[in-house]
Backbone bond lengths (Angstrom), bond angles and torsions (degrees), N, CA, C in turn:
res aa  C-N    CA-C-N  psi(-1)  N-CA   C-N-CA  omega(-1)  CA-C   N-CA-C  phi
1 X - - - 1.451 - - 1.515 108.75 -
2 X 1.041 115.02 114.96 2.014 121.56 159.57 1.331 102.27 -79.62
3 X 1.378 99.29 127.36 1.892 103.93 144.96 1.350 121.72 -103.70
4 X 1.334 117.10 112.35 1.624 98.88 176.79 1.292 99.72 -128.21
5 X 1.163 105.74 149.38 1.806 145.57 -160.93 2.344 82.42 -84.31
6 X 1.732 88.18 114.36 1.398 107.48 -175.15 1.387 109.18 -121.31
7 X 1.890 114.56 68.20 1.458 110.56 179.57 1.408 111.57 -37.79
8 X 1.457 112.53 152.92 1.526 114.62 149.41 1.432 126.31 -161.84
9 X 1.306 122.93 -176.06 1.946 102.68 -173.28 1.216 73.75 -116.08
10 X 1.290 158.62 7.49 1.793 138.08 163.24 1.587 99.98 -146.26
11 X 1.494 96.24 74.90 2.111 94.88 165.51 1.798 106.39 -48.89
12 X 0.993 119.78 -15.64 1.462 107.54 -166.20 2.069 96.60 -65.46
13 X 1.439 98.31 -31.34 1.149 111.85 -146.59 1.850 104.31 -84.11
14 X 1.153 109.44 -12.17 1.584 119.59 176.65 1.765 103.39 -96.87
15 X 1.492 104.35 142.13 1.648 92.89 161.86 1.603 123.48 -61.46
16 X 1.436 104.56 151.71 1.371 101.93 173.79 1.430 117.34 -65.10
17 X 1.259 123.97 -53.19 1.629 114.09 -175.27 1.794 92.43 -134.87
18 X 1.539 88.01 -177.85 1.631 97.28 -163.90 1.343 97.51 -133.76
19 X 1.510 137.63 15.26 1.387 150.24 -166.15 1.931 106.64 -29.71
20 X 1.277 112.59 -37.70 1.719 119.03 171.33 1.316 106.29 -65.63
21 X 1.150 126.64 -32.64 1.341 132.96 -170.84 1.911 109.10 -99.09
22 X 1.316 118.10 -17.67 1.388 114.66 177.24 1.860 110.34 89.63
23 X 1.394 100.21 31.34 1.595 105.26 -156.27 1.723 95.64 -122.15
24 X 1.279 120.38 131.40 2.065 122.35 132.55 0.814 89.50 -121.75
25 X 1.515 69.49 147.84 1.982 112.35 -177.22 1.333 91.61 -92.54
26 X 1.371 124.68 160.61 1.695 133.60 154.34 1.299 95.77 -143.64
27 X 1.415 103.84 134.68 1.258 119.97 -178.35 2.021 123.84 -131.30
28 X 1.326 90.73 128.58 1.835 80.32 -174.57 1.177 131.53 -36.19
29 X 2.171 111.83 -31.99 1.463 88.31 169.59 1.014 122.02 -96.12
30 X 1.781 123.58 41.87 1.451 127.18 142.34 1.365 129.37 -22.61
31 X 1.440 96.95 -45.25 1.586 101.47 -141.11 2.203 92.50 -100.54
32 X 1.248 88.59 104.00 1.743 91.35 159.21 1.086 129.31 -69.48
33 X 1.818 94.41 125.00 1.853 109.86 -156.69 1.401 106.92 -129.23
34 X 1.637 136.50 119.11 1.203 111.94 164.52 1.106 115.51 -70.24
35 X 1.607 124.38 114.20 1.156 126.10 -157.99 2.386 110.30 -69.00
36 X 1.583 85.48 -17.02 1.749 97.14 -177.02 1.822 104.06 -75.55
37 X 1.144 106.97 -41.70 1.553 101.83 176.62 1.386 131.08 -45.21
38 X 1.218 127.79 153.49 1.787 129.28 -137.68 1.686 81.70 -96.13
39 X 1.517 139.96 -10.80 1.335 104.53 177.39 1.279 95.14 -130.11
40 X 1.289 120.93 44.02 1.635 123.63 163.11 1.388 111.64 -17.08
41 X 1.450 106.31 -71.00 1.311 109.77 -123.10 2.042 87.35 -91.68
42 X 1.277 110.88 -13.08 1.426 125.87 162.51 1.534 123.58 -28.44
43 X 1.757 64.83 -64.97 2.292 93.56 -177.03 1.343 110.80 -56.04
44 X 1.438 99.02 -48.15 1.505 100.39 -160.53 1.630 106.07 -54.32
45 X 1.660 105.61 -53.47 1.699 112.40 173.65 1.421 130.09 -38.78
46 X 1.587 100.77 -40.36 1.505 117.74 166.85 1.321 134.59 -59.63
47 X 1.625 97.73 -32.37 1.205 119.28 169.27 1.724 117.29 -80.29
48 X 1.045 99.39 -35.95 1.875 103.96 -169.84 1.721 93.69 -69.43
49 X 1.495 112.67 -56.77 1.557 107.96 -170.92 1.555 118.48 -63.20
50 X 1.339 127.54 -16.57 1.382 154.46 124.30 1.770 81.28 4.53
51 X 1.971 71.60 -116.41 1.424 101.43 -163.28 1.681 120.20 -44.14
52 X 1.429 126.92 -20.63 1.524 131.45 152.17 1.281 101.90 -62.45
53 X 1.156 163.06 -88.51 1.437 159.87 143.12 1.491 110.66 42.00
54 X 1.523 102.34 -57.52 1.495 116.25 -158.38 1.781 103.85 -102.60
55 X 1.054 112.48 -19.69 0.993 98.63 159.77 1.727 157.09 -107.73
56 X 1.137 147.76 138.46 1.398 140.91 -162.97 1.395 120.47 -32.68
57 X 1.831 107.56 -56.58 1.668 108.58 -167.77 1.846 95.56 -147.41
58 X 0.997 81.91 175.77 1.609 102.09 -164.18 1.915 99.37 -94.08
59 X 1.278 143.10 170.89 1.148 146.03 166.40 1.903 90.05 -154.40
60 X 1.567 132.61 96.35 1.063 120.02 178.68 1.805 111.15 -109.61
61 X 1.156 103.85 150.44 1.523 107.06 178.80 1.522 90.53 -102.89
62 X 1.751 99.83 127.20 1.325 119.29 175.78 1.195 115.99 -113.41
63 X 1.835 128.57 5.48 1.198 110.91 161.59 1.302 169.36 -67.94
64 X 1.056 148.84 111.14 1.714 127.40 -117.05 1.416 115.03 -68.27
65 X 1.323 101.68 158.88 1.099 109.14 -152.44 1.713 110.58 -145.54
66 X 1.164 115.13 106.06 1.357 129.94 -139.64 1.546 126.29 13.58
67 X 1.566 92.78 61.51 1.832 108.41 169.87 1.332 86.47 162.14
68 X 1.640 100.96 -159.48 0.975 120.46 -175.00 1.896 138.96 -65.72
69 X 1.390 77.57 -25.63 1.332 102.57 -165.87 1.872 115.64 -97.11
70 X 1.067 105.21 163.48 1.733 99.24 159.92 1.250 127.13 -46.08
71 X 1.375 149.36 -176.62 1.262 155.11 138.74 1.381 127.07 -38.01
72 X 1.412 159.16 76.55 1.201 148.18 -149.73 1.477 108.91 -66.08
73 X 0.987 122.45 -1.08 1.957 117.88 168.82 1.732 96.93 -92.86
74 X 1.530 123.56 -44.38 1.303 99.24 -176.39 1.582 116.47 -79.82
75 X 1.175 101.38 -13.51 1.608 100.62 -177.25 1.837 106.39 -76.68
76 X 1.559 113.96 -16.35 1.512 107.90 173.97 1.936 97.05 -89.83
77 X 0.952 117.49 -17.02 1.521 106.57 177.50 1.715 99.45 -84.57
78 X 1.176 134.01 -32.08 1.701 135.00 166.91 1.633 97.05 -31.94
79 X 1.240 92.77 -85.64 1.931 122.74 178.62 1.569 86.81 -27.44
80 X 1.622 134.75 -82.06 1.149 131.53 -133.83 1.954 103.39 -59.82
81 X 1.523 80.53 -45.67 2.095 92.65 -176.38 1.223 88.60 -54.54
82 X 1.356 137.89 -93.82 1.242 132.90 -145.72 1.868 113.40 -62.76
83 X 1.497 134.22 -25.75 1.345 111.82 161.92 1.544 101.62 -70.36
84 X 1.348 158.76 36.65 1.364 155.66 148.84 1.190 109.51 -109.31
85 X 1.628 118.58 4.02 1.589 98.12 -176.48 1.798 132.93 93.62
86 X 1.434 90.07 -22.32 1.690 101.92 163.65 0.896 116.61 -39.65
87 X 1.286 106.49 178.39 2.007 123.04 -173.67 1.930 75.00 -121.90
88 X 1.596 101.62 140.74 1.018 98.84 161.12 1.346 115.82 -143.10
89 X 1.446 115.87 150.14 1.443 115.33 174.94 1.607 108.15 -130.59
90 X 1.762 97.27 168.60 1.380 91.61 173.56 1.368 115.47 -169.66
91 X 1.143 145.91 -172.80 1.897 136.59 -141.12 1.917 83.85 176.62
92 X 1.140 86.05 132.79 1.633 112.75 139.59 1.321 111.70 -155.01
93 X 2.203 94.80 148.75 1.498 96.52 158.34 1.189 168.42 -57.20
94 X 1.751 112.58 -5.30 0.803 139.90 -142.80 1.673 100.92 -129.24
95 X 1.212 124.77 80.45 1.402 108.78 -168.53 1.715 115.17 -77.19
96 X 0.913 119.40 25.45 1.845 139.63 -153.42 1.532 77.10 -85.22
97 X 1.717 118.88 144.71 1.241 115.31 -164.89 1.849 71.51 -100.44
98 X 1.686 111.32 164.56 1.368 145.66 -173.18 1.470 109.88 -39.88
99 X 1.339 105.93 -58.26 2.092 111.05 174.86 1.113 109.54 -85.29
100 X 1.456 138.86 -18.42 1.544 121.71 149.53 1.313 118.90 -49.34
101 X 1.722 122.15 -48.26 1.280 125.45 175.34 1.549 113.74 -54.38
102 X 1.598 119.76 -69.32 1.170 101.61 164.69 1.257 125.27 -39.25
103 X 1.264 126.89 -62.81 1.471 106.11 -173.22 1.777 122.65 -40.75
104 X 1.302 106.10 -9.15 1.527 102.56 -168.59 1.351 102.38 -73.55
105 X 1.510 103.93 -39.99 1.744 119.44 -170.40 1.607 119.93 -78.76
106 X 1.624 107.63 -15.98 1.350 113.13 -169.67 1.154 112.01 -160.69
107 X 1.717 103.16 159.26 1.447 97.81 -172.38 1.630 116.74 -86.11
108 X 1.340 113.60 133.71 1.519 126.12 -148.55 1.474 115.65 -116.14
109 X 1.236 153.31 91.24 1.495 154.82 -151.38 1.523 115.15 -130.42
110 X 1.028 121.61 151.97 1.322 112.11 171.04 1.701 114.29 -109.83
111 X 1.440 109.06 131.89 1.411 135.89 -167.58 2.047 115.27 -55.84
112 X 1.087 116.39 151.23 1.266 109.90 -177.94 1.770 103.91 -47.43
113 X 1.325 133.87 -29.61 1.326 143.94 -160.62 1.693 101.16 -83.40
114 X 1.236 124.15 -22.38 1.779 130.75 -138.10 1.053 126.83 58.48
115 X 0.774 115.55 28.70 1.276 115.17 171.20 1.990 125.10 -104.16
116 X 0.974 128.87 144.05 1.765 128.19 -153.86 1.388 96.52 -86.83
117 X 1.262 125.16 122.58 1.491 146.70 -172.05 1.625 100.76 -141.25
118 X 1.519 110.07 137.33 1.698 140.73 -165.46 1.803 91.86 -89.13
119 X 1.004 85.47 -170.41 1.760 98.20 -167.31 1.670 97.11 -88.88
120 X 1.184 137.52 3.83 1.842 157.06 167.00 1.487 108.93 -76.38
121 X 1.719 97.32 -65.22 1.477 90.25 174.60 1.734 77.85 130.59
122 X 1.129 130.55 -1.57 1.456 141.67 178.56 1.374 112.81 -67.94
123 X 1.626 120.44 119.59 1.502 115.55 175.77 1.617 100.29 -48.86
124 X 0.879 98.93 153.29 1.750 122.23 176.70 1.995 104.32 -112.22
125 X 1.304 124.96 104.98 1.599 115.05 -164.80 1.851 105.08 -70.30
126 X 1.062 109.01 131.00 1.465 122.96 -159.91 1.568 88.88 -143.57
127 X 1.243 112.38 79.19 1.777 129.90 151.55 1.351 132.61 -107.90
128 X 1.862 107.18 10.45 1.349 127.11 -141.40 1.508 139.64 17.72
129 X 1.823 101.84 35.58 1.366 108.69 169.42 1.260 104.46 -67.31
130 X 1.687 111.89 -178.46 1.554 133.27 164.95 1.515 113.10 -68.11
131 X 1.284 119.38 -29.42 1.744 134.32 -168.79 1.681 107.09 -160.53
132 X 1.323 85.37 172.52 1.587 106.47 168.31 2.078 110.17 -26.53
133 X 1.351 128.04 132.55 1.156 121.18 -174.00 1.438 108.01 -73.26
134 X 1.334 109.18 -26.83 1.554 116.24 173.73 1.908 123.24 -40.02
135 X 1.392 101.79 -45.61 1.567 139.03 -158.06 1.993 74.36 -81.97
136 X 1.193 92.35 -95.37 1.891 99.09 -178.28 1.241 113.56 -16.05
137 X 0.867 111.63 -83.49 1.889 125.91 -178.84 1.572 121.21 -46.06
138 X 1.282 119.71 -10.27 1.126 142.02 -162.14 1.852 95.27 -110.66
139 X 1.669 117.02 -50.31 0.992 98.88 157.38 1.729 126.88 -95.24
140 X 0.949 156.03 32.11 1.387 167.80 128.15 1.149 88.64 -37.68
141 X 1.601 116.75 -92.49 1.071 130.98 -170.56 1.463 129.42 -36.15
142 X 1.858 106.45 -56.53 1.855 98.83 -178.44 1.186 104.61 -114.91
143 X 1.533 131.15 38.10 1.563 125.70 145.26 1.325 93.46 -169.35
144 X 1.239 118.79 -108.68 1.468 123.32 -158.45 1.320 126.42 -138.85
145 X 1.375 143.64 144.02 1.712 145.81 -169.06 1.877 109.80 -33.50
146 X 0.968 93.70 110.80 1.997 78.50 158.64 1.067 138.59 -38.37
147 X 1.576 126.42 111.36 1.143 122.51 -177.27 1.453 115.79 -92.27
148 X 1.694 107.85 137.77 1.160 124.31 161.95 1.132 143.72 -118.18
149 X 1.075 152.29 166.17 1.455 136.71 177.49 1.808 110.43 -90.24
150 X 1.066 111.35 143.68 1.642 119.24 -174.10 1.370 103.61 -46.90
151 X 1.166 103.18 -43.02 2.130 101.17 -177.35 1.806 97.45 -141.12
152 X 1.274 95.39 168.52 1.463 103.85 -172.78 1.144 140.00 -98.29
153 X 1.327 120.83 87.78 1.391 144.97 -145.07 1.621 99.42 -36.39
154 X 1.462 115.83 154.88 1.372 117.50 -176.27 1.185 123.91 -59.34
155 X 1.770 106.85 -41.78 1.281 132.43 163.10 1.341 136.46 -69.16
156 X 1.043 148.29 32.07 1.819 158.16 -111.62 1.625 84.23 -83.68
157 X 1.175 161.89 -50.67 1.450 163.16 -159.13 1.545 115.36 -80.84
158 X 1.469 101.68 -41.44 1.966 103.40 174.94 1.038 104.06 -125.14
159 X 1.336 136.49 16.89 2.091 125.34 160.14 1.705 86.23 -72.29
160 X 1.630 106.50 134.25 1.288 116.26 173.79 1.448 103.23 -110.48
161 X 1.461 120.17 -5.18 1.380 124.10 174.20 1.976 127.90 -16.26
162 X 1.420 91.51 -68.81 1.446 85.84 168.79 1.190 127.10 -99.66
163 X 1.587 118.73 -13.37 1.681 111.87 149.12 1.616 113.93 -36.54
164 X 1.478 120.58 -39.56 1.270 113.34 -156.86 1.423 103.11 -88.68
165 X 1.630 120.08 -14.79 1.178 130.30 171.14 1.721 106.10 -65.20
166 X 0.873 127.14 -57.94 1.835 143.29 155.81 1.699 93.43 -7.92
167 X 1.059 80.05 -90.29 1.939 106.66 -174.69 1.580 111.07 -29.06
168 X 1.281 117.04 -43.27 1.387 133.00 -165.22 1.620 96.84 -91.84
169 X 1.237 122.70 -8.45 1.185 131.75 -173.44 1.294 106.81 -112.72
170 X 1.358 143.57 -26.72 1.421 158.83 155.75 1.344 101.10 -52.03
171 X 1.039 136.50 -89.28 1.341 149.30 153.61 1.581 150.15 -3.14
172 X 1.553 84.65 -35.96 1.421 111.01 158.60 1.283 101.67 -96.57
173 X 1.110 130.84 3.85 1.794 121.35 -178.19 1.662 105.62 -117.92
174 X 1.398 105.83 -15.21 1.363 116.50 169.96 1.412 117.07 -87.10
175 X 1.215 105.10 -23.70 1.632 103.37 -165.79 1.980 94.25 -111.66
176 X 1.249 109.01 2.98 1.608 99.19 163.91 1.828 119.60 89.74
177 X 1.943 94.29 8.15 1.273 91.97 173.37 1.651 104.36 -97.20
178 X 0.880 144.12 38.13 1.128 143.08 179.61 2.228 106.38 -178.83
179 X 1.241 95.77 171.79 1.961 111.39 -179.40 1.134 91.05 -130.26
């Protein structure tokens, strides 16, 4: 049995377990929080590194998430699985490589040098990954390539398309058809 820790912004919206597949899901809104209590937002952390703790591999949703980029809480749970040694995987909807995305959000030019600079004067990272090289390289290294879909589903929040590609990829690494 794998457990891997399956961020998401609608757990309702992922299956709960994958038992045919050799899979639990754990999911952040696992963890029951009175969200009014003075160290809410404590628990919840306590709880997420918990439930990363306990489980085998990571399944992270990297699609952006108000900007360009991933979510910065799942991208520190990415980091956390893989400095522990996890298997990690991960999917976004958006297969738009990283400075296309920025460019959507900002104004984007290239510098007396050539190089891609924001409306600041800020390099813009242009390696033609999907994201940050950090995020990429991180999975190369402790599981497997980001999956995306060829074009970008209408729905970017509930296409489970390449989540389910993830899953099918967990699974085969749990059950010994694949390293």
């Amino acid at each position: 049995m794998c457990s891997c820790r399956m961020p998401s912004r609608s757990g309702a919206a992922r299956p709960r377990s994958a038992p045919a597949m050799a899979l639990s899901g754990l999911y952040p809104l696992d963890n029951a929080v009175d969200l009014s209590a003075a160290d809410a937002s404590l628990t919840i952390f306590k709880g997420n590194e918990a439930m990363m703790d306990a489980a085998d591999a990571i399944i992270a949703n990297l699609t952006p998430f108000r900007g360009p980029s991933a979510d910065a809480g799942t991208v520190y749970e990415l980091g956390y699985m893989a400095g522990r040694g996890k298997f990690c995987l991960a999917y976004s909807n958006d297969p738009a490589v990283y400075a296309e995305r920025v460019a959507r959000s900002y104004d984007v030019t290239k510098s007396a040098s050539g190089h891609l600079i924001d409306g600041d004067g800020l390099t813009v990272e242009d390696f033609g990954l999907p994201d940050n090289l950090m995020m990429i390289h991180t999975l190369d290294l402790h599981g497997a390539r980001l999956v995306t879909p060829r074009q970008r589903p209408a729905d970017i929040w509930h296409d489970l398309t390449s989540f389910e590609a993830c899953v099918a990829l967990a699974a085969d690494r749990a059950t010994g058809k694949s390293n």
